[in-house]
DSSP file (Angstrom, degrees, kcal/mol; ACC not computed):
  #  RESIDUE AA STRUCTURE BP1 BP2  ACC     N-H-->O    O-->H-N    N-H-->O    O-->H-N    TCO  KAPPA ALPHA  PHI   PSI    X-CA   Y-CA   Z-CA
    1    1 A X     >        0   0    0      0, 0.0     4,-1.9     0, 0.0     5,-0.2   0.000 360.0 360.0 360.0 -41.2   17.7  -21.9   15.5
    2    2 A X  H  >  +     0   0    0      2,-0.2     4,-1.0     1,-0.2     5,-0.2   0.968 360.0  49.2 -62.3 -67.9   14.7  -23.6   14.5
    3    3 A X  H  >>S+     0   0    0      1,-0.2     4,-4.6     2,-0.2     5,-0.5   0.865 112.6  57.0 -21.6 -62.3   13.9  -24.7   18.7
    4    4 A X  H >>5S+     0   0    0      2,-0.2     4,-2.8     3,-0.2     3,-0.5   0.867 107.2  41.7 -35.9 -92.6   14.7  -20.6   19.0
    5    5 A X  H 3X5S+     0   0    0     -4,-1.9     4,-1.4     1,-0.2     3,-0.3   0.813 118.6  50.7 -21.6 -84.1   11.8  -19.5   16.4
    6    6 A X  H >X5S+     0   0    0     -4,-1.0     4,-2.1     1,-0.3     3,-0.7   0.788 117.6  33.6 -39.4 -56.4    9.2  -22.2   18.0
    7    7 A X  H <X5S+     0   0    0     -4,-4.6     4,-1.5    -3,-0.5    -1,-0.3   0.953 117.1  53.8 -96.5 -23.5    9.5  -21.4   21.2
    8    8 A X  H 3<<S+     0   0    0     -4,-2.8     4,-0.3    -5,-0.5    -1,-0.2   0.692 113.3  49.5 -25.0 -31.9   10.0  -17.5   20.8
    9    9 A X  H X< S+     0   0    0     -4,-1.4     3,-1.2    -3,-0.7     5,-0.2   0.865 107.1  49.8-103.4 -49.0    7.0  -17.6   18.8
   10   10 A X  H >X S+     0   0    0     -4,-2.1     4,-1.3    -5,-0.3     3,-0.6   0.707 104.8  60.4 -68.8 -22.1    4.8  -19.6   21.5
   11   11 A X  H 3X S+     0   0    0     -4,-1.5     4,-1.9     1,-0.3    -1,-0.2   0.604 109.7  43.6 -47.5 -26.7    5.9  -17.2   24.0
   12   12 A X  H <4 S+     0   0    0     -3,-1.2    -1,-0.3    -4,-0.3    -2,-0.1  -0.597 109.3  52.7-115.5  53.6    4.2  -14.4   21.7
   13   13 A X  H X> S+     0   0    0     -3,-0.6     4,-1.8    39,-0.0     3,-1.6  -0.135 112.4  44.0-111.5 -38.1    1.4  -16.0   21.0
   14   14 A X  H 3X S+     0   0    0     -4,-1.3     4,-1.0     1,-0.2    -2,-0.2   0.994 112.8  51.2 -42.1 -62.5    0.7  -16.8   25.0
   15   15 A X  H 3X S+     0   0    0     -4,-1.9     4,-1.1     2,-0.2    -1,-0.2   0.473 105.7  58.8 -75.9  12.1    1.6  -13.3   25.8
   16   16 A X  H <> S+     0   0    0     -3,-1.6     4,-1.4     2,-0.2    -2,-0.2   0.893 105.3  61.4 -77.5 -59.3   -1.5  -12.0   22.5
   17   17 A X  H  X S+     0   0    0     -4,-1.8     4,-0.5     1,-0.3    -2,-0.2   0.732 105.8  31.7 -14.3 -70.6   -3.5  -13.8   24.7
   18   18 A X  H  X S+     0   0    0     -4,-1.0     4,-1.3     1,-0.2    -1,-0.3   0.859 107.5  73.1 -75.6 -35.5   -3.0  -11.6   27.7
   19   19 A X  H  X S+     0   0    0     -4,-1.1     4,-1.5    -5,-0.2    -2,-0.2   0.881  85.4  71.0 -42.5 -46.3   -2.7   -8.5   25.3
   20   20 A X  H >< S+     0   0    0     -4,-1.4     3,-1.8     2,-0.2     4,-0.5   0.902 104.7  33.8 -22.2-101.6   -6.6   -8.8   24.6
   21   21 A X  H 3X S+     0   0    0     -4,-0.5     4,-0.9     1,-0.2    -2,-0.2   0.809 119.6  56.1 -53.6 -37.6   -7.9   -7.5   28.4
   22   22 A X  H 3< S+     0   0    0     -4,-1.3     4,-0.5     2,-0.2    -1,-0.2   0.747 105.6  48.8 -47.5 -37.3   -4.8   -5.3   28.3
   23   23 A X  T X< S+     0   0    0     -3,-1.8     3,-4.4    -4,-1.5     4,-0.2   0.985 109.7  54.3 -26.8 -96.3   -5.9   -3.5   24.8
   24   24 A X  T 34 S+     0   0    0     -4,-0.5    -2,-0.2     1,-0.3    -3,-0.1   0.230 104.8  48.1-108.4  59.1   -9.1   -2.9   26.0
   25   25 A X  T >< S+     0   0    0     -4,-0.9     3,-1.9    -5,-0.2    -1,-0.3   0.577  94.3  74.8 -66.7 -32.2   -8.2   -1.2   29.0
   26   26 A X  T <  S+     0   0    0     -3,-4.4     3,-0.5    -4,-0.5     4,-0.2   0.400  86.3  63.4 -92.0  28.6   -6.1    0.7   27.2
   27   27 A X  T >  S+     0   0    0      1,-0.2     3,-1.0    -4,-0.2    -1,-0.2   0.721  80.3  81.3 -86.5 -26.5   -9.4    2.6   25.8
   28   28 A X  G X  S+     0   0    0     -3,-1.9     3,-1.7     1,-0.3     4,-0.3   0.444  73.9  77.5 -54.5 -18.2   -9.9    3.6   29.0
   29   29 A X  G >  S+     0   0    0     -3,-0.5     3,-1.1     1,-0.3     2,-0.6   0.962  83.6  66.4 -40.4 -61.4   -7.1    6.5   28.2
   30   30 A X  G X   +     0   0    0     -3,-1.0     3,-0.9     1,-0.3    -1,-0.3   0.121  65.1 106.1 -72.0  13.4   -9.6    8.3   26.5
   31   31 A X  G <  S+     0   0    0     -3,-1.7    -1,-0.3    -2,-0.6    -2,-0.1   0.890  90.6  41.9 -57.1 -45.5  -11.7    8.9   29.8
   32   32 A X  G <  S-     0   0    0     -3,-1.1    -1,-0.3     1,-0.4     2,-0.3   0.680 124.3 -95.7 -68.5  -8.1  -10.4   12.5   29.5
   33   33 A X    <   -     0   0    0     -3,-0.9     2,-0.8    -4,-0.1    -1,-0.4  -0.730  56.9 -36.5 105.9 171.2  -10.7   13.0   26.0
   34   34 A X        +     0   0    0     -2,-0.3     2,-0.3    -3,-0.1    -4,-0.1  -0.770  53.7 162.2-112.6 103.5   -8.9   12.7   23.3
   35   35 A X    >>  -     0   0    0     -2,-0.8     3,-0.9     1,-0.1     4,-0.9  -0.878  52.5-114.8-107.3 149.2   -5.4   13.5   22.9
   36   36 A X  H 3> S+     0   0    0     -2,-0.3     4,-1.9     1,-0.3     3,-0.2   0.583 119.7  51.6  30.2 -61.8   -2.5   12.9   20.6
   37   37 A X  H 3> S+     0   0    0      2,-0.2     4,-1.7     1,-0.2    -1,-0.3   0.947 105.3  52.7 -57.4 -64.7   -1.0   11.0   23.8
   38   38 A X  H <4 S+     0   0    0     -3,-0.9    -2,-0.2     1,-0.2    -1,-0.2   0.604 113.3  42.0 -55.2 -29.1   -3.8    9.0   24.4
   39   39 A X  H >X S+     0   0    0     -4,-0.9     4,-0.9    -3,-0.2     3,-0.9   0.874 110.2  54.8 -73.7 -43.3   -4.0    7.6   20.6
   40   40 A X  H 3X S+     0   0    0     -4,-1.9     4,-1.0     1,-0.3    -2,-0.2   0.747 111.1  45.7 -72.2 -30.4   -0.6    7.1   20.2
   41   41 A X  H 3X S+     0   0    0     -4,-1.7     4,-0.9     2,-0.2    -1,-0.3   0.702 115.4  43.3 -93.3  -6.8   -0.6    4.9   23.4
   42   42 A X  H <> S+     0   0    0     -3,-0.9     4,-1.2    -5,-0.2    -1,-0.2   0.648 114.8  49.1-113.4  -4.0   -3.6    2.8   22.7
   43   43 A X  H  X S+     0   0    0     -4,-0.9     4,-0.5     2,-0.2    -2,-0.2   0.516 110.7  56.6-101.1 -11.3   -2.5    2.2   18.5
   44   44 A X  H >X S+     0   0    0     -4,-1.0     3,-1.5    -5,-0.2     4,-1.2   0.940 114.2  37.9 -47.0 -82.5    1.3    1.1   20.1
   45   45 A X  H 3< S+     0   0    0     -4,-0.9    -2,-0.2     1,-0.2    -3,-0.1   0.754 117.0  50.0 -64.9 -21.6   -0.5   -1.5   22.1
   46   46 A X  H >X S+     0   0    0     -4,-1.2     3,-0.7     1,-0.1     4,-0.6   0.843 101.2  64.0 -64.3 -17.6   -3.1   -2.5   19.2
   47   47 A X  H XX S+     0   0    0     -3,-1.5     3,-1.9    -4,-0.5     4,-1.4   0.956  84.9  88.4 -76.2 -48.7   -0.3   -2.9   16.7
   48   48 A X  H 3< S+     0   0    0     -4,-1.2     4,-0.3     1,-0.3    -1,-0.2   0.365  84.2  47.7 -15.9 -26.6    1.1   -5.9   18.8
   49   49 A X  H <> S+     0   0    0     -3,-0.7     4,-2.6    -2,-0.4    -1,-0.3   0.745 111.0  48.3 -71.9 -59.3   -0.5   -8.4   17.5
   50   50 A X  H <X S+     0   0    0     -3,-1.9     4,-1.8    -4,-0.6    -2,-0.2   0.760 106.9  58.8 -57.5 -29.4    0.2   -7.3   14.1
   51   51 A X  H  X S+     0   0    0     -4,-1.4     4,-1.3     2,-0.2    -1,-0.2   0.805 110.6  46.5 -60.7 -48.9    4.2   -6.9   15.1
   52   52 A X  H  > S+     0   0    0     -5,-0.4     4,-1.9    -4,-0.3     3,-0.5   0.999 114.4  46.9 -82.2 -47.9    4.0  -10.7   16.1
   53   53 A X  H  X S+     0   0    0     -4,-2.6     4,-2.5     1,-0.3    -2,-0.2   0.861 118.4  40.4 -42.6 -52.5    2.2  -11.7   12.8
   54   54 A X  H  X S+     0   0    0     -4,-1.8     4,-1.6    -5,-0.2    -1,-0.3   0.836 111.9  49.6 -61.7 -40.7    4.2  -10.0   10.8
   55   55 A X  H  X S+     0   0    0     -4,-1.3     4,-1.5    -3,-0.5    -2,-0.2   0.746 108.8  61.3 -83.1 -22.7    7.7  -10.6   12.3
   56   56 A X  H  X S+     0   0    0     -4,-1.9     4,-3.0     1,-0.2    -1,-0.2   0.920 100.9  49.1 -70.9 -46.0    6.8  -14.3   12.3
   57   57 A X  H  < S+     0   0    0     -4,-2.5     4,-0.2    -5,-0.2    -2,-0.2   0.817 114.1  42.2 -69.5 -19.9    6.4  -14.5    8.7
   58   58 A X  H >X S+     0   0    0     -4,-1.6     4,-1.6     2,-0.2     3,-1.2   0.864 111.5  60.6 -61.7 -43.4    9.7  -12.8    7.7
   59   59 A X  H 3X S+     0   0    0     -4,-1.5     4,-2.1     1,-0.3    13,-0.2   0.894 112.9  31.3 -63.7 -36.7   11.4  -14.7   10.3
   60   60 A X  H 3X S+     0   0    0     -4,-3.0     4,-1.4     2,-0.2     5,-0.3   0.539 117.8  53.9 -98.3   7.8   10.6  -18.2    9.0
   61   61 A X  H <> S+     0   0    0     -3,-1.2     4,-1.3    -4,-0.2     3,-0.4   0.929 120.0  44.9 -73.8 -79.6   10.6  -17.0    4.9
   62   62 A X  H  X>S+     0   0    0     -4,-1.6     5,-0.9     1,-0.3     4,-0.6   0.592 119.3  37.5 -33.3 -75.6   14.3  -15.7    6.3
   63   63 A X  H  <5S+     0   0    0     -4,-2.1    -1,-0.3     4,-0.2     6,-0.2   0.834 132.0  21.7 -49.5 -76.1   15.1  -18.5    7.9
   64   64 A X  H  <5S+     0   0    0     -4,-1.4     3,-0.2    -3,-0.4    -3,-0.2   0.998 131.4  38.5 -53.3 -74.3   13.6  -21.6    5.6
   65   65 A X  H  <5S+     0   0    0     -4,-1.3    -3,-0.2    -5,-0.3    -2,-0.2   0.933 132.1  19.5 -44.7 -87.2   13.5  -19.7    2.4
   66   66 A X  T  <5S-     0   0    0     -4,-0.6    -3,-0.2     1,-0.1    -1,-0.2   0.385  93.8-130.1 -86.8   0.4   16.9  -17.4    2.2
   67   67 A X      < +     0   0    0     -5,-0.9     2,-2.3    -6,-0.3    -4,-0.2   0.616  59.9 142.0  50.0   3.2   18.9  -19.5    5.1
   68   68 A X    >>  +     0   0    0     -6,-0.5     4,-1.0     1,-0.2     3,-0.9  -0.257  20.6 169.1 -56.0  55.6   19.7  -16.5    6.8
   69   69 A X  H 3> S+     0   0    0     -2,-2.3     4,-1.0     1,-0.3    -1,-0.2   0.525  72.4  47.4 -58.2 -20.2   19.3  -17.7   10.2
   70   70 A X  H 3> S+     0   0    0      2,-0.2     4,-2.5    -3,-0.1     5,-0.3   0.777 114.0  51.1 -70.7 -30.0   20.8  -14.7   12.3
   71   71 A X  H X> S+     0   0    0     -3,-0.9     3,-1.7     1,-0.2     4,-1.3   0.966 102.0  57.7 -47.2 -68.7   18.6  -12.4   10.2
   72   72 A X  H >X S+     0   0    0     -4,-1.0     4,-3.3     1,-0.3     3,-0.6   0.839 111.3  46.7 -59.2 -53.7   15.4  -14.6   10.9
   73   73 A X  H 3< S+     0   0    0     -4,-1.0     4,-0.4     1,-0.3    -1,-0.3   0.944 110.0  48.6 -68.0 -27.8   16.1  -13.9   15.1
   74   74 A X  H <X S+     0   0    0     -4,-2.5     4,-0.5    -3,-1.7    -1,-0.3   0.749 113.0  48.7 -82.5  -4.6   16.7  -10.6   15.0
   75   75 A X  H X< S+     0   0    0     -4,-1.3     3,-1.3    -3,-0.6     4,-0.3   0.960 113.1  50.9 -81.8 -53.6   13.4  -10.3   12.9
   76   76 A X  T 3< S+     0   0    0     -4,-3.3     4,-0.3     1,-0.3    -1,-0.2   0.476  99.4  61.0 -73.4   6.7   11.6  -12.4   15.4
   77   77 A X  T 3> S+     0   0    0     -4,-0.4     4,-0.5    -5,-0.3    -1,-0.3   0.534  70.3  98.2-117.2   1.8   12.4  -10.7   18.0
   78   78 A X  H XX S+     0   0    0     -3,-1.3     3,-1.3    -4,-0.5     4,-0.6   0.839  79.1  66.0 -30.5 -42.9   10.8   -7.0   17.1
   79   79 A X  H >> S+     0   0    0     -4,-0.3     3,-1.1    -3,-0.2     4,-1.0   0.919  89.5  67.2 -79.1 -28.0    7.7   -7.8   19.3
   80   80 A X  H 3> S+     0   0    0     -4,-0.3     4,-2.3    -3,-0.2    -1,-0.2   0.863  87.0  64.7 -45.1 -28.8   10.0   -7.8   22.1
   81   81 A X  H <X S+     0   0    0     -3,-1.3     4,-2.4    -4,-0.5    -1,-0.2   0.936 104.3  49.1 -50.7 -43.9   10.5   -4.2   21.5
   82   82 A X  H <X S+     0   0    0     -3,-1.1     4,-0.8    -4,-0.6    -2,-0.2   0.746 112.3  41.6 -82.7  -7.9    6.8   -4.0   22.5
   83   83 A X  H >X S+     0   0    0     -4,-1.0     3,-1.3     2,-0.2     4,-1.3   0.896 117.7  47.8 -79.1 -59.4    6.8   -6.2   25.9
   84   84 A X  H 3X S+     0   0    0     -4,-2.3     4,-0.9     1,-0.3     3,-0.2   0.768 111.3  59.1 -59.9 -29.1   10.2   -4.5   27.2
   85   85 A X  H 3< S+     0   0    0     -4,-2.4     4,-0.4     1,-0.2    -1,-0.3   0.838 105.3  41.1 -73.6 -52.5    8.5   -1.3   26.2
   86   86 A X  H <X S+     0   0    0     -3,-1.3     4,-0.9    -4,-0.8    -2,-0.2   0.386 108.5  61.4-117.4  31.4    5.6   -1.5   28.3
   87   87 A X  H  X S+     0   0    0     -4,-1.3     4,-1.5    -3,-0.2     5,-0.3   0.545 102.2  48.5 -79.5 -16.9    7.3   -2.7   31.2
   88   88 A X  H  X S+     0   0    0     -4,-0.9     4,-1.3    -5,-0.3    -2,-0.2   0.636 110.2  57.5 -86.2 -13.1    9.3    0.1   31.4
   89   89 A X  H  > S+     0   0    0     -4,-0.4     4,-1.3    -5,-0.2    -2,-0.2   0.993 113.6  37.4 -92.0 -46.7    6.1    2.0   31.1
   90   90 A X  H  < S+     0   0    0     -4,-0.9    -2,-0.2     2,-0.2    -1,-0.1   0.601 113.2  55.3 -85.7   3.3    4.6    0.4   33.9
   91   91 A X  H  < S+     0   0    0     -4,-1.5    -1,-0.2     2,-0.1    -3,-0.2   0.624 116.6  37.7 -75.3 -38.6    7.7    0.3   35.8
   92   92 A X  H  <        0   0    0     -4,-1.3    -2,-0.2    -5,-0.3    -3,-0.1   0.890 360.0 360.0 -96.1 -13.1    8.0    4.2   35.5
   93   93 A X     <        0   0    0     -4,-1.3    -1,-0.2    -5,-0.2    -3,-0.2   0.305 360.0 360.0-105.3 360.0    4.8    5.0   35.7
């Protein structure tokens, strides 16, 4: 489980890496103005960062701290919501 966390975690920290030039493009929304749409989609993709930060530290308190070790994956694995998410957004669009 521990291998799991580590390299789960080094995966998300590669892909913050590429989330930077992706970010800001996504400011570039706001070429039209500003709508509702356009905020929503460019605070989704800033929050990523924060999703991994966050999910990392529950996952290894869970994990070390409480021994829940199933808990601790499905906790780290929340920022996945946000890759799978905006591949299907640039797969449907």
């Amino acid at each position: 489980m521990k291998i799991f966390l580590i390299i789960s975690q080094l995966i998300f920290l590669l892909l913050c890496i590429l989330w930077l030039p992706i970010w800001g493009l996504s400011f570039m929304s706001f070429d039209n103005g500003i709508a509702l749409g356009n905020t929503l989609f460019v605070l989704t993709i800033g929050l990523y960062p924060i999703a991994v930060l966050t999910c990392s530290v529950i996952a290894w308190f869970l994990h070390v701290k409480m021994k829940l070790h199933r808990a601790s994956i499905l906790v780290n694995l929340v920022p996945m919501l946000w890759i799978v998410g905006f591949a299907m957004f640039i797969l449907i669009f």
